[in-house]
N, C-alpha and C positions, 0 to 999 in steps of 0.2 A: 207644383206637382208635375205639370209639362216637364220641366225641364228633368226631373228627377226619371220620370219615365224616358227619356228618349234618353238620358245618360245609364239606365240598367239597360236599354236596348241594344247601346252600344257597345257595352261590355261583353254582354251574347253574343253579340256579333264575333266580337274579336276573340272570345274564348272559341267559339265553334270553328273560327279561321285558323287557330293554333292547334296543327296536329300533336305537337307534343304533349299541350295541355286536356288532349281529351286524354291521350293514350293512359296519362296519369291517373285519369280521373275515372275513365269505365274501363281500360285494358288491364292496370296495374293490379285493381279487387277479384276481378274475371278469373286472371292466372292463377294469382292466390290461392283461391278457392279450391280452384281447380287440382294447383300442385298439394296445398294440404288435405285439399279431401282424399286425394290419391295417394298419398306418400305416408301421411303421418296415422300410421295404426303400426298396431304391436303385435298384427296378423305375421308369419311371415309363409311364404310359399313357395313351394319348386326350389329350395334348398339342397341345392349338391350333397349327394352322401355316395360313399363306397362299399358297399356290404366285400365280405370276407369269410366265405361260405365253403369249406371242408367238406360239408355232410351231403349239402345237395338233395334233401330227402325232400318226403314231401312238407312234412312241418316246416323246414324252413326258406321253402318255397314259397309254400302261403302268406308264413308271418311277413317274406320281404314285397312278396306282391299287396299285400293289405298297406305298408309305410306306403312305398309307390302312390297305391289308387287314391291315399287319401287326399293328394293334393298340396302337402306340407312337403314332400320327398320327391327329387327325383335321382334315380339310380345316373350317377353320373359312370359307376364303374365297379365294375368286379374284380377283386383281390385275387391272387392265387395262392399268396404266401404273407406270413406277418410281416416279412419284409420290406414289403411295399407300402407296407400301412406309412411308414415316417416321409417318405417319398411321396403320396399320396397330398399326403396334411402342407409340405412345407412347398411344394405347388403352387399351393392355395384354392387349387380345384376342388375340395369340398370340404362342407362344413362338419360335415358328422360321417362315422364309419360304424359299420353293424358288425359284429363279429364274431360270430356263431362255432360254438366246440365242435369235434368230428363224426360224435354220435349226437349231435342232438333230440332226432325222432326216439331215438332208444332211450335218453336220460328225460327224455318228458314225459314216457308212456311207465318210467317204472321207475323213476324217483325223480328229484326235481333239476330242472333242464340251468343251465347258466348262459346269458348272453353278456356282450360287453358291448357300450355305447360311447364312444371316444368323441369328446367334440372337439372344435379350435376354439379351445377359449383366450385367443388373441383378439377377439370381441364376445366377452365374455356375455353378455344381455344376450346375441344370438344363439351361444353355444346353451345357454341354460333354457331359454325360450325350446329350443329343438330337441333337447333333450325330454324334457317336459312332454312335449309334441308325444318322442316315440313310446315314454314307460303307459301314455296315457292308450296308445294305440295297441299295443304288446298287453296293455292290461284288458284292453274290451276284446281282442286276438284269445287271452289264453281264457275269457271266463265265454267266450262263442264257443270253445274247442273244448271246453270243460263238459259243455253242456251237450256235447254230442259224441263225446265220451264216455259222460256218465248212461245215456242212453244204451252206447254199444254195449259196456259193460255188464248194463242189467241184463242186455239179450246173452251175453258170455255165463253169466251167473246160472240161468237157467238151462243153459247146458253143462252145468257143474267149474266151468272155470271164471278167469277172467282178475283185474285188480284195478282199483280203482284212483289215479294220483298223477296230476295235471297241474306241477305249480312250473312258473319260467321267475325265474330271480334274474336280478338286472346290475350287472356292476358296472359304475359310472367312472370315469375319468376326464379330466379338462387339459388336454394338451395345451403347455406354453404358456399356460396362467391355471394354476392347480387351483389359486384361494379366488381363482374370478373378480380381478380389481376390473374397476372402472377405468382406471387409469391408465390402461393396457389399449385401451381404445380412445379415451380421450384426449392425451400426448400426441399421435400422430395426427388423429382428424385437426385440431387445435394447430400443429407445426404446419399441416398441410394451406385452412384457412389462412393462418398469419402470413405464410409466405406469399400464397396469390395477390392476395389484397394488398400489402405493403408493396408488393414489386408493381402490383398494375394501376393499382387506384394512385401514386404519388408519381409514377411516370408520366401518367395519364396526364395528371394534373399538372407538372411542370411544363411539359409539350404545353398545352394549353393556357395556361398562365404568357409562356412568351407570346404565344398570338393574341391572344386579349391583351397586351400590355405593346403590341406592337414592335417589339423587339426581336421577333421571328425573321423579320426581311433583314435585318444588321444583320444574323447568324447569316442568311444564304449568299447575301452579296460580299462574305466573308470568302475568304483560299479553302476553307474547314469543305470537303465533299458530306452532302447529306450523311450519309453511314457514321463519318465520322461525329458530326453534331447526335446523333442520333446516341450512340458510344460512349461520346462526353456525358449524356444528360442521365445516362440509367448507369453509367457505370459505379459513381458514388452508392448509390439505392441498392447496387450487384453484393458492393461490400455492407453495408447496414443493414440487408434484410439477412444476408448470410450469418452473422453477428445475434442479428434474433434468433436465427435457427439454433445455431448452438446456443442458446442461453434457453432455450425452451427445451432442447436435448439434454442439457444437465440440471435443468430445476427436475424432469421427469426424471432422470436416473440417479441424485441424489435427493430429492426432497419427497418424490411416490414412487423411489424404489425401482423405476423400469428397468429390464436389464438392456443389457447392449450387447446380443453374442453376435452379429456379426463384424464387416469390417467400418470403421472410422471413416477410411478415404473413401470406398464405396458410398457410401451416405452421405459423404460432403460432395463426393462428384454429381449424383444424383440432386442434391439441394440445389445443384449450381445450375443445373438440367434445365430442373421444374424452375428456376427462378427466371431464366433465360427465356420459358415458353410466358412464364407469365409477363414477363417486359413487353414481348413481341406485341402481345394481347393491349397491353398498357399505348404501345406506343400507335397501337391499331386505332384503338377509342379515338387516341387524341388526334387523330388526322379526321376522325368524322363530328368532334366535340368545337365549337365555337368558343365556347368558353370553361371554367374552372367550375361551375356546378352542374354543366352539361356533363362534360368530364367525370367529376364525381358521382354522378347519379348515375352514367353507363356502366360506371364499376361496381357500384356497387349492386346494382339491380341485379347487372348484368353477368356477374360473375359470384358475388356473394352469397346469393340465394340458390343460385346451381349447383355451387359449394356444396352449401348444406348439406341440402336436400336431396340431390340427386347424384353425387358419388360415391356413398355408402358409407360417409362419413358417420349420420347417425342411422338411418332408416336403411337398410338390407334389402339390396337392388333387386334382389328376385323375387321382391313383393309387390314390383312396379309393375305397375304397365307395361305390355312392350316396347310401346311408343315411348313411355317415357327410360326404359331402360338405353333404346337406341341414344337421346337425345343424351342419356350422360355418358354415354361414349365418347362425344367430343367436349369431353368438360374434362379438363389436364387435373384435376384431383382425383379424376375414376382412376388413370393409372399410376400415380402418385402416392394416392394411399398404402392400395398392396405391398406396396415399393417398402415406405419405413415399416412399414410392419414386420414383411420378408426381412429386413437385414437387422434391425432393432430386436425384435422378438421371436422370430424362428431362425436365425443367424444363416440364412440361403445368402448367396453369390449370383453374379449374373449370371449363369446356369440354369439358374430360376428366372429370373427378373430381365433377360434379354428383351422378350417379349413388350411390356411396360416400357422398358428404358426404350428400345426402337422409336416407340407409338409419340413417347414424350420427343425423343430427338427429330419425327417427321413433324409436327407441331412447331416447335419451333421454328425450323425454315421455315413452314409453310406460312406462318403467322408472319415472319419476321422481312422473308418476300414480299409479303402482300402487304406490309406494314412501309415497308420503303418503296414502293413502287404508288401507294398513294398520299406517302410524304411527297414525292415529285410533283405529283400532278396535283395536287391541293396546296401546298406552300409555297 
């Protein structure tokens, strides 16, 4: 029984001396928690819309300050012409547009008013979610305004006039996905995960593989300059994860229908982008990874669950935290995604997507610097 206790003792010991083994053990549930408790609801808030308001009266000043206050909307922008509406939407700056006729105070006070609620349903769960949001808001809106209507009117009645009729009808539309598939949203999040993970978790792991198998010092005291070992080991994975892209780009546009209106090379250029940022990332792990499940565990922790979760892949960023909005800022699928979607489903060009493409091309150096400069000094 001695010996059995002083051998559980030793075991404590050595678990409490492995930082990696606690980080597992009480950091890894801690996050968890944390990131699901915050992320995973079907709330969503502070959603970009554009109103598109002619009339300017007071009715539909109210009705857009009542979206506003409620905490679901924020007015990213004012219309001045329907023009702007498609220009607006293919941006990607906001999710829903309100779009008010040019009498509407006069068509609400003496017969029934029309609005139009336009979502992006290039993630259709959001557009229908927000929609939802406003008819429910518009409907507690016109039965407030009914009832202090119907008030004024009795005091009109009693001085011989006055008429009574206060309805707002609501016509719905779903830009870019009219029948709202799933699969309008699950093709790109899905292309975006596969490519991270394939380019970063098997880069990761081959770098690491040669230094646990000691084959790493043959590569260096080779003619091969690091850059170039580096070139050789992701360049295969460059072409095989590219290869996946397209086979996931046409299972979506022949087996669920996606369309493709923008350009082909635009999209393979960009795949090549994001694939390049995620090697960088792969090649990063593997200079602070010992070994092949160190390796593997930094990728995937480390990358695949930021994925998720916090590039708007499933959950809708501006329901995060801000803490955690800034944090998927530096996660290469936040500006990735918008990317196929923009050229996939709303057929925009870099004109739109400069922006994204930049953010992805400063990543990559940046990663890819910092990725050979501690290949050096580690190998």
């Amino acid at each position: 029984m001695n010996r059995f206790t002083a051998f559980v003792q030793k075991e404590f010991r050595h678990i409490l001396r492995d930082r990696r083994t606690l980080l597992i053990l009480f950091g890894m549930p801690i996050v968890q928690v944390l990131l699901f408790g915050f992320v995973l609801t079907n709330e969503i808030k502070n959603a970009a819309i554009a109103v598109l308001d002619p009339s300017k009266d007071v009715e539909s000043i109210a009705l857009t300050n009542k979206l506003v206050s409620s905490g679901y909307f924020h007015l990213e922008k004012n219309l001045d012409s329907p023009e702007q509406l498609d220009a607006a939407f293919r941006s990607g700056k906001i999710k829903m547009a309100l779009v008010f006729p040019p009498d509407f105070a006069t068509q609400l006070q003496t017969s029934t008013a029309q609005l139009q609620l336009i979502g992006d349903a290039s993630d259709p769960n959001t557009a229908t979610t927000l929609i939802n949001y406003a008819n429910a808001i518009i409907a507690d809106y016109q039965q407030e305004a009914a009832q202090k209507f119907i008030i004024f009117t009795r005091s009109s009645h009693s001085e011989g006039g006055g008429h009574s009729s206060f309805i707002i009808r609501t016509e719905t539309r779903m830009r870019y996905n009219p029948e709202q598939k799933g699969v309008f949203n699950f093709v790109p999040g899905v292309m975006t995960l596969i490519l991270m993970l394939v380019s970063a978790m098997m880069t990761s792991i081959t770098i690491a593989r040669e230094k646990e198998l000691g084959t790493m010092e043959v590569l260096l005291v080779s003619p091969l300059q690091p850059i170039q070992i580096i070139l050789g080991k992701t360049a295969p994975y460059l072409v095989l994860t590219l290869l996946n892209a397209f086979v996931v780009v046409l299972l979506g546009i022949f087996v669920f229908g996606m369309p493709m209106r923008g350009s082909v090379m635009l999209l393979t250029a960009e795949c090549v982008l994001y694939m390049f940022v995620a090697l960088s990332l792969g090649i990063f792990i593997s200079t602070k990874a010992k070994d092949q499940m160190t390796a593997m565990f930094l990728s995937a922790l480390g990358l695949m669950m930021p994925t998720m979760l916090l590039s708007g892949f499933i959950f809708p960023r501006e329901s995060m935290p801000l803490v955690l909005q800034w944090i998927g800022n530096v996660i290469p699928a936040t500006w990735f995604n918008p990317i196929i979607k923009g050229i996939m489903i709303k057929g925009v060009g870099l004109e739109v997507l400069w922006r994204q493409t930049l953010i992805l091309g400063g990543m990559a150096l940046f990663f890819l610097g910092l990725s050979l400069r501690n290949f050096k000094d580690r190998l």
